[in-house]
C-alpha positions in Angstrom: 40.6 -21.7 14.4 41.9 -18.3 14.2 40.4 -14.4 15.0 40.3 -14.1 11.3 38.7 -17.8 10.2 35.4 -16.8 12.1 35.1 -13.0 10.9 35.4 -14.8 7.5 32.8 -17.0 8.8 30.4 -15.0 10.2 30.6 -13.0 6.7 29.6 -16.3 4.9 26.8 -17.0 7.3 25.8 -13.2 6.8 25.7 -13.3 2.7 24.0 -16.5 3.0 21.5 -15.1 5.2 21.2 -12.3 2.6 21.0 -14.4 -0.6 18.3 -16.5 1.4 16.0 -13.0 2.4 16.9 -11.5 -1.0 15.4 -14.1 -3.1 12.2 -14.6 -0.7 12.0 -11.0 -1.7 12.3 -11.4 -5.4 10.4 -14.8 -5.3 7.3 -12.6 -4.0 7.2 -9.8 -5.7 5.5 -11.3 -8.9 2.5 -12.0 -6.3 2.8 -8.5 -4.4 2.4 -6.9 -8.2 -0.6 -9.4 -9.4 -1.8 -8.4 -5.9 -1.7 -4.6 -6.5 -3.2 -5.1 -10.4 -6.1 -6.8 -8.8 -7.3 -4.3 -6.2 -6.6 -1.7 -8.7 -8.7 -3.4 -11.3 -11.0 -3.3 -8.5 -11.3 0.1 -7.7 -10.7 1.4 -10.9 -14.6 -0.1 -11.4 -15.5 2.2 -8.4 -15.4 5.0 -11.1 -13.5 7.3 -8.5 -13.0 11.2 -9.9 -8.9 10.5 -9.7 -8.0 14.2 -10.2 -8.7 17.7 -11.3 -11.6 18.4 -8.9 -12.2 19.5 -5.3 -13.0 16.2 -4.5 -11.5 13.6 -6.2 -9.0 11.1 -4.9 -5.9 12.9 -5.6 -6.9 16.4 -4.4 -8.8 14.7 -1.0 -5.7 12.5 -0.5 -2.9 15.1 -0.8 -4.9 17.6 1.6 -4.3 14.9 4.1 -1.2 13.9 3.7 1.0 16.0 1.2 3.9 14.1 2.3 5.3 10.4 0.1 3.6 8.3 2.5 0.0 8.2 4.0 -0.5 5.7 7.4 -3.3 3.3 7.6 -5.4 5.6 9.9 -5.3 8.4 7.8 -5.9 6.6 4.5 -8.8 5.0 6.2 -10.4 8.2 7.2 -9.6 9.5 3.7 -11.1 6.8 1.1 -14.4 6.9 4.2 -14.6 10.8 2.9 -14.0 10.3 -0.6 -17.4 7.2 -0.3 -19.3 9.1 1.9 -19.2 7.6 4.9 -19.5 9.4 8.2 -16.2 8.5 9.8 -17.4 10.9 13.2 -20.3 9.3 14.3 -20.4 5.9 15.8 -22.5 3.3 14.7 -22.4 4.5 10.7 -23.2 2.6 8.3 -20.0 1.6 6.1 -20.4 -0.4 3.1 -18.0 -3.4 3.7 -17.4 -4.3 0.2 -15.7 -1.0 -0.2 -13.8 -1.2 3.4 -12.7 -4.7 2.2 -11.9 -3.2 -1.0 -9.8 -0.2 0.6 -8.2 -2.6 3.3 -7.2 -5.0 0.8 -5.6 -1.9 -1.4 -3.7 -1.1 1.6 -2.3 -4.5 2.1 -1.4 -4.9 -1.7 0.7 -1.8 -1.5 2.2 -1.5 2.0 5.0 -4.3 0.9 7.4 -3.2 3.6 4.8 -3.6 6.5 5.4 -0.4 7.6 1.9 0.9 8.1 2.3 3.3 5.3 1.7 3.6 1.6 3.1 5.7 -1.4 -0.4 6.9 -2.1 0.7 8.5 -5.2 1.6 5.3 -6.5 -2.0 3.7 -6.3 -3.2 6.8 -8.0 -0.4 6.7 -10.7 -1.7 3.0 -11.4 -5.2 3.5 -11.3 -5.0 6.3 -13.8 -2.8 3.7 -15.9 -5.9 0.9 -15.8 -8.7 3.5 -17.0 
């Protein structure tokens, strides 16, 4: 076996590896979208002000994090603002339908697992379900 019989190879093994993550990828996307369109659904029904005012979603959001991408810390500390919950003080009372609701919107749209969502993108969709 020769220098050039294993690089070719270790490229087979490599786009095979590739083909095999790829279509895991495209075999769950269908579910990450259905996943999205039901916590969307969801929220949409928590007849959140989405834009235009002081304190609607997209205003309160992009004062926290202008940037593509808001973490999972912030985001939480964010949507506790936007239901009035006291996010300071320890002991207060959270409604856990709604921190069920907003950790399951997370989930739904941080695909990559990087602890990050395109916030804009949940907006964009909620505005496209009301």
């Amino acid at each position: 076996e020769t220098l050039d019989d294993r690089k070719k190879e270790n490229q087979m093994e490599e786009w095979a590896a590739f083909d095999r993550s790829a279509t895991r990828a495209e075999l769950k996307r269908p579910e990450q979208e259905g996943k999205r369109w039901r916590c969307i659904v969801a929220l949409e029904r928590e007849k959140l002000s989405l834009a235009g005012y002081e304190s609607s979603l997209y205003e309160t959001i992009h004062r926290h994090a202008p940037e593509e991408l808001i973490s999972r810390s912030r985001f939480s500390a964010v949507t506790r603002s936007i239901f009035g919950f006291d996010a300071v003080t320890p002991g207060s009372v959270v409604d856990p339908k709604r921190k069920k609701l907003m950790d399951d919107v997370f989930e739904a749209f941080d695909e990559e697992q990087l602890d990050a969502i395109p916030w804009r993108l949940v907006v964009v969709m909620l505005r496209v379900a009301s």
